[in-house]
N, C-alpha and C positions, 0 to 999 in steps of 0.2 A: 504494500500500500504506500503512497504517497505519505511523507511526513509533512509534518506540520511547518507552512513557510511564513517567512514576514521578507522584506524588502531587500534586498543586496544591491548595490548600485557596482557597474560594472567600472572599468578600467576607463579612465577619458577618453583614450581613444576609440572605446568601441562603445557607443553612446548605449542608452541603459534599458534593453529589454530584458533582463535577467530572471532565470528560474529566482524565486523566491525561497531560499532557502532557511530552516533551523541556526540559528547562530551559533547550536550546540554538534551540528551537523558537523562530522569531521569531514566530510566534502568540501566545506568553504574555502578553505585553502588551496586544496586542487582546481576550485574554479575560478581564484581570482588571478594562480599561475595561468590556467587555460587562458584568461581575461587577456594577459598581456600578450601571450604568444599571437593567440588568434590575432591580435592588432599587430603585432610585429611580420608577422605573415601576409597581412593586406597589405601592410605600409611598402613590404619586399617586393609585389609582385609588381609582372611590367605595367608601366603607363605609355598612353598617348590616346589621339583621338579621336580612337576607336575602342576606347576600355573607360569603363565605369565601375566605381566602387561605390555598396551602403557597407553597413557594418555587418563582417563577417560573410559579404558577397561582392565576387566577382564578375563581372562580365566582360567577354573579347569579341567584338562582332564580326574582326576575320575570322578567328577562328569558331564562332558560332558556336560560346563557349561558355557556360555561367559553373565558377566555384565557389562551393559552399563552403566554411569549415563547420565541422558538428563535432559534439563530445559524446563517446560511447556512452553506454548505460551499464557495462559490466556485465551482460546478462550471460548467464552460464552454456555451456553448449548444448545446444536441443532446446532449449527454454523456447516458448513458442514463441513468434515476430507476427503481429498484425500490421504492425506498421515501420516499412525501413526506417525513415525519418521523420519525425515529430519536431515540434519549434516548442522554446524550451518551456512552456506555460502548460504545453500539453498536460492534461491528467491521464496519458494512456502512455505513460514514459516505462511502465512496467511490460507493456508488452513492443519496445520497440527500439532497434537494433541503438542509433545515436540521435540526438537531439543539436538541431543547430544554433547555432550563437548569435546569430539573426532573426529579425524577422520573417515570418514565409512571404508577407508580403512583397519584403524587400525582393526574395528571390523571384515575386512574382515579374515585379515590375521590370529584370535585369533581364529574365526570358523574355518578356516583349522587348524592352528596348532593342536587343538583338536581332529582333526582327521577328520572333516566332507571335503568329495572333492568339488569344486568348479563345480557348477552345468551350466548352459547355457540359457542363456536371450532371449525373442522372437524374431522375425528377421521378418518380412512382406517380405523384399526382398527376404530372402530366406526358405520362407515357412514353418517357425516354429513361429505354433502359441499358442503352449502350453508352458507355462516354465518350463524347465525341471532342477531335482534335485532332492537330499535328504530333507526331511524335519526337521525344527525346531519348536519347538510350544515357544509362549513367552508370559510370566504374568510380570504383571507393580505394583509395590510399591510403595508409600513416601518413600525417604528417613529416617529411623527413625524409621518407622516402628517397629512393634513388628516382629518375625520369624513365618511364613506361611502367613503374612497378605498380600504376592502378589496375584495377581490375575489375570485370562487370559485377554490379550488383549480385546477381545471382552467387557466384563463387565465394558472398558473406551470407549468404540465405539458402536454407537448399528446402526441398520435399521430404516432410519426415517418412512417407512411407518407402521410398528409396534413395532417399539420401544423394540425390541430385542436382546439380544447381534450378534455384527460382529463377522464375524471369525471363524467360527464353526470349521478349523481345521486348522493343525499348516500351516506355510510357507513353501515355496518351496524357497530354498537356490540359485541362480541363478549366484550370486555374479558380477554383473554388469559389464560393459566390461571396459578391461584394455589395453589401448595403451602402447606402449614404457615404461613399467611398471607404468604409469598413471592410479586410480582409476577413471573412470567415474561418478562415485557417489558422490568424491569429489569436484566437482564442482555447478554450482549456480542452474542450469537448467535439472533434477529438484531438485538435492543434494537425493535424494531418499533412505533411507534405508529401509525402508518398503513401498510399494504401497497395496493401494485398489484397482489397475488394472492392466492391462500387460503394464510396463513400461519396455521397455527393458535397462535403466540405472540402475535400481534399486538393491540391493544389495539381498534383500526378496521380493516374488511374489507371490500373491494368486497359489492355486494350480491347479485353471481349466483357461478356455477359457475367460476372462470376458473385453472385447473394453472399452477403457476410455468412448467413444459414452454411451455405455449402460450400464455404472454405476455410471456414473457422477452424485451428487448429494445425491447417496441413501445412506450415512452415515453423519452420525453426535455426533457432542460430547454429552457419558454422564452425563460428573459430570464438575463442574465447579471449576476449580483451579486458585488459583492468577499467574498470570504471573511470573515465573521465580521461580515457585516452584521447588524442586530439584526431580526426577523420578530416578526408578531402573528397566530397562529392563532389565529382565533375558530370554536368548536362551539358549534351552536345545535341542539337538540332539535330533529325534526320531528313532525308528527301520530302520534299512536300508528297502525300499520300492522300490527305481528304479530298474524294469529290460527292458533290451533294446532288441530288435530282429532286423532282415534283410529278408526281404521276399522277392524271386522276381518272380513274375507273369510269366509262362511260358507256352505255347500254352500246351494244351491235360491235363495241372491240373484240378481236379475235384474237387479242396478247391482253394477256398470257394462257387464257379459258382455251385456246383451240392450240396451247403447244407443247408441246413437250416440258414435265422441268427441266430434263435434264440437258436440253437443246435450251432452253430461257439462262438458265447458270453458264452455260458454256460461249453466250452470244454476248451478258452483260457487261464485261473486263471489256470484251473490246470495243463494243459502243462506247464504254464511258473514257475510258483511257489506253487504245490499246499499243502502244510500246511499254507501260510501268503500270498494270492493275492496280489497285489503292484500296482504300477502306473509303468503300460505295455507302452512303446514307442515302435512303430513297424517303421519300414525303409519300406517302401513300394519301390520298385522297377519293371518295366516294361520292360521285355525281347521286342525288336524290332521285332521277329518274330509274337509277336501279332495283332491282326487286332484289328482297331478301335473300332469295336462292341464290343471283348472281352473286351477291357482296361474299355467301355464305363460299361462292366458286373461288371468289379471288380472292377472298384468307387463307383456302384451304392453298393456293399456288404462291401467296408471299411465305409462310409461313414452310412449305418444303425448302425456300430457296435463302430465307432465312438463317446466318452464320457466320463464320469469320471465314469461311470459303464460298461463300456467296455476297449477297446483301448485307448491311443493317439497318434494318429499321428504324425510321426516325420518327420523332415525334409528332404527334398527327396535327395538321392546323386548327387555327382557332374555327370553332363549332364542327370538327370533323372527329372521330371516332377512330381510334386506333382499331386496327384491322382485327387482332384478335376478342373484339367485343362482339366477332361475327361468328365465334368459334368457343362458344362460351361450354363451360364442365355440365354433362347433361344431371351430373349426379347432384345440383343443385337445383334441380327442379322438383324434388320430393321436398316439401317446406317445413315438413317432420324432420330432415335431416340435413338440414341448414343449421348452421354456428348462430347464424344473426336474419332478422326477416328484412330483406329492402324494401323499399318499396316495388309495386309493380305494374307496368303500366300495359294491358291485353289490349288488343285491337281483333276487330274480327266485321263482317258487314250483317245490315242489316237485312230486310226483306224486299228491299229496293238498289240494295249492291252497294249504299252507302256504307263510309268506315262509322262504327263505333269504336267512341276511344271508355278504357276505364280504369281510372286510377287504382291502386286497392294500397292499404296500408293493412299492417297487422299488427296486432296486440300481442303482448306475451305477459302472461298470468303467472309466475313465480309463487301466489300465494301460497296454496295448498301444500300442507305437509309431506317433507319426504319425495319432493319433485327432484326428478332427473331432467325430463323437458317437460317444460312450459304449458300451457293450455293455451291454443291459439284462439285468437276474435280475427277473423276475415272480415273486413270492412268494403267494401265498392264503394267509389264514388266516381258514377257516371260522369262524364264532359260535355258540353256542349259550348256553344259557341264562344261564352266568355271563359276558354279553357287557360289564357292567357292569365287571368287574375285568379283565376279559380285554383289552378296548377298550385301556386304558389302558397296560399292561406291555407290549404289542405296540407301540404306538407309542413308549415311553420307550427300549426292546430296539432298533427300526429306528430311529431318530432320536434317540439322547444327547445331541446339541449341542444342540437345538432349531433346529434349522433350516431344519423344515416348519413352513409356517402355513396350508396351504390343503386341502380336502377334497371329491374331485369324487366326486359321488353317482351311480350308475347305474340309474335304476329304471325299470321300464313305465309306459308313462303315466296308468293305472287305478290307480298303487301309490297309499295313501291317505298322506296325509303320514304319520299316526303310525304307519308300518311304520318309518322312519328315524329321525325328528326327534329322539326320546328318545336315542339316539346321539349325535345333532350336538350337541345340548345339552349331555351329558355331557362331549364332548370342543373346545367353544367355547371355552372360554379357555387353550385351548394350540393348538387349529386353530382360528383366527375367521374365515376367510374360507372360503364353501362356493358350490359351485357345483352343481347341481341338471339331470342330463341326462334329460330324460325319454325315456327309451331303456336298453334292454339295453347292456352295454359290446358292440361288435365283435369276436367274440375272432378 
């Protein structure tokens, strides 16, 4: 666990972002030797005017080149690593290889000045679950070192289950998110400049798909350093890689619904870049004049071609529906065997071939003794014309706290999108996550 800190002010020369440490802390003294070296180390390295220094960060924009210095953590060998590098406020300094003597900002700002742009962090909310960016690749020194003796990340990190190096390829540059010109990175929780997972604070991001859930644990340290050894991160720019597209699904296309995936995967690299294939972001988008079945055709054909040897999926536009809402878990459609009830919005016609719409909310009855699940209240509230005002005072009326966020849609598979969409629309920034059954509800 982290000990107890109050103020330490750093060395003049390297103006004062300082872990806060114990006064009783016998650390203090190795940090305020660390203090002056690390300034002694920026003050040594070369200038001119193409190199900028903050404190504890370098940047060379021939060499398309930012150095960190960081102080190890000490952590013993195998000890688990969630995060290479952390800024030194972090509160996750227990699970992470060194902490820098800098800002993350600063290094943020020393990556862009160099020319790399500022890339974008994953979002759950709004359906970007790849981090997107240019890539950096980075190797770690001693201090002191002789010249070539860094080496990639990886060969300080390995795979506990085989004892391999991490990291097989550079970072995805995402640059963590900034309020009212506030780095988020800067701060305690999780101070993150490099993760081993989709952290969306983090400054660097693995470059695929990887849930803290499901990689939690599987790295570990592999060499063992004394606590508050002095480290040299070096980030070096790689080839520009991202290219981004907009595609939108429109009734009578015959791509991707009449081709092959494996003829669509094999044809995409070289439409979009073909001498240097890259990390392809496609904007998916879905024309309203589509029927349910089709949207249900062209999730089922993003979603095979979807990967880090295909596509990745970007985040859908405003009032448009990430693809897989089209391909929703059927095993959510028993409302006895649902976690939480969303709301639900059926469509189906009447006896003149008009749409009925009908909202439904549900109750959950916890009272009764000795309950495992709930006793449900099915509610309906038909729509008509003022569904625009209605929409909304029904959901504030069933749900005060806000403590739905999701809305499962019941329609025939012939329904055209814009029999719903201008609903979900409406009610997307208080429900954002939808799911799309093409089917009648079971009643």
């Amino acid at each position: 666990m982290t000990s107890l800190r109050i103020p330490l002010l750093l060395a003049a020369a390297l103006p004062a972002f300082a872990l806060e440490l114990d006064p009783d802390d016998p650390h203090v003294a190795k940090r305020r030797e660390n203090e002056a070296r690390a300034a002694a180390w920026l003050e040594g390295l070369p200038r001119n005017e193409n190199t900028k220094s903050w404190p504890g960060v370098h940047a060379d924009k021939d060499a398309q080149t930012v150095l960190v210095i960081a102080e190890s953590t000490g952590l013993a060998v195998n000890a688990i690593i969630e995060f290479p590098l952390v800024g030194l406020v972090s509160n996750h300094d227990y699970e992470a290889l060194a902490l820098m003597l800098g800002k993350p900002s600063h290094l943020a700002e020393a990556v862009e000045w160099i020319g790399m742009p500022r890339g974008r962090p994953v979002a759950r909310r709004a359906a970007r679950f790849w981090p997107k960016g240019e890539r950096m690749s980075v190797t770690v020194a001693r201090l002191g070192d002789p010249a070539g003796a860094a080496e990639p990340i990886g060969a300080w990190i390995k795979n506990r289950t085989d004892d391999t190096p991490a990291f097989a390829e550079p970072f995805t540059y995402t640059g963590s998110v900034w309020t009212d010109g506030v780095c988020a990175a800067d701060g305690e929780a999780p101070g993150s400049v490099i993760s081993s997972f989709n952290e969306p604070l983090t400054l660097f991001d693995v470059p695929e798909i990887a849930d803290k859930g499901n990689v939690y644990g599987s790295l570990s340290n592999a060499r063992k350093l004394e606590k508050g050894a002095l480290l040299v991160f070096a980030f070096k720019m790689e080839r520009p890689r991202l290219v981004e597209m907009s595609v939108v699904a429109k009734p009578g296309d015959t791509m991707p619904l009449e081709m092959d995936t494996a003829q669509f995967v094999a044809i995409l690299p070289r439409l979009v870049k073909p001498d240097a294939p890259g990390d392809v972001f496609v904007q998916w988008s879905f024309d309203d004049n589509l029927t349910v079945l089709a949207a249900v055709k062209y999730a089922s054909v993003i979603s095979a071609i979807e990967g880090p040897g295909g596509i990745r999926v970007d985040g859908p536009a405003p009032g448009q529906l990430y693809y897989r809402a089209f391909l929703p878990n059927p095993a959510w459609i028993p409302r006895e065997e649902r976690l939480v009830q969303p709301f639900e919005l059926h469509l189906d016609r009447d006896g003149d071939g008009a749409w009925k719409r009908t909202l439904v909310s549900i109750d959950e009855d916890w009272t009764a003794a000795d309950k495992i699940t709930p006793d449900l209240t099915i509610n309906p509230h038909p729509l008509a014309d003022d569904w625009e005002t209605a929409l909304p005072r029904i959901i504030a009326e069933k749900d005060p706290e806000n403590r739905k966020s999701a809305l499962f849609v019941f329609a025939p598979p012939d329904t055209p999108l814009s029999a719903f969409m201008p609903m979900v629309r409406l009610l997307q920034p208080r429900l954002y996550e939808t799911h799309v059954f093409g089917q009648k509800f079971p009643e």
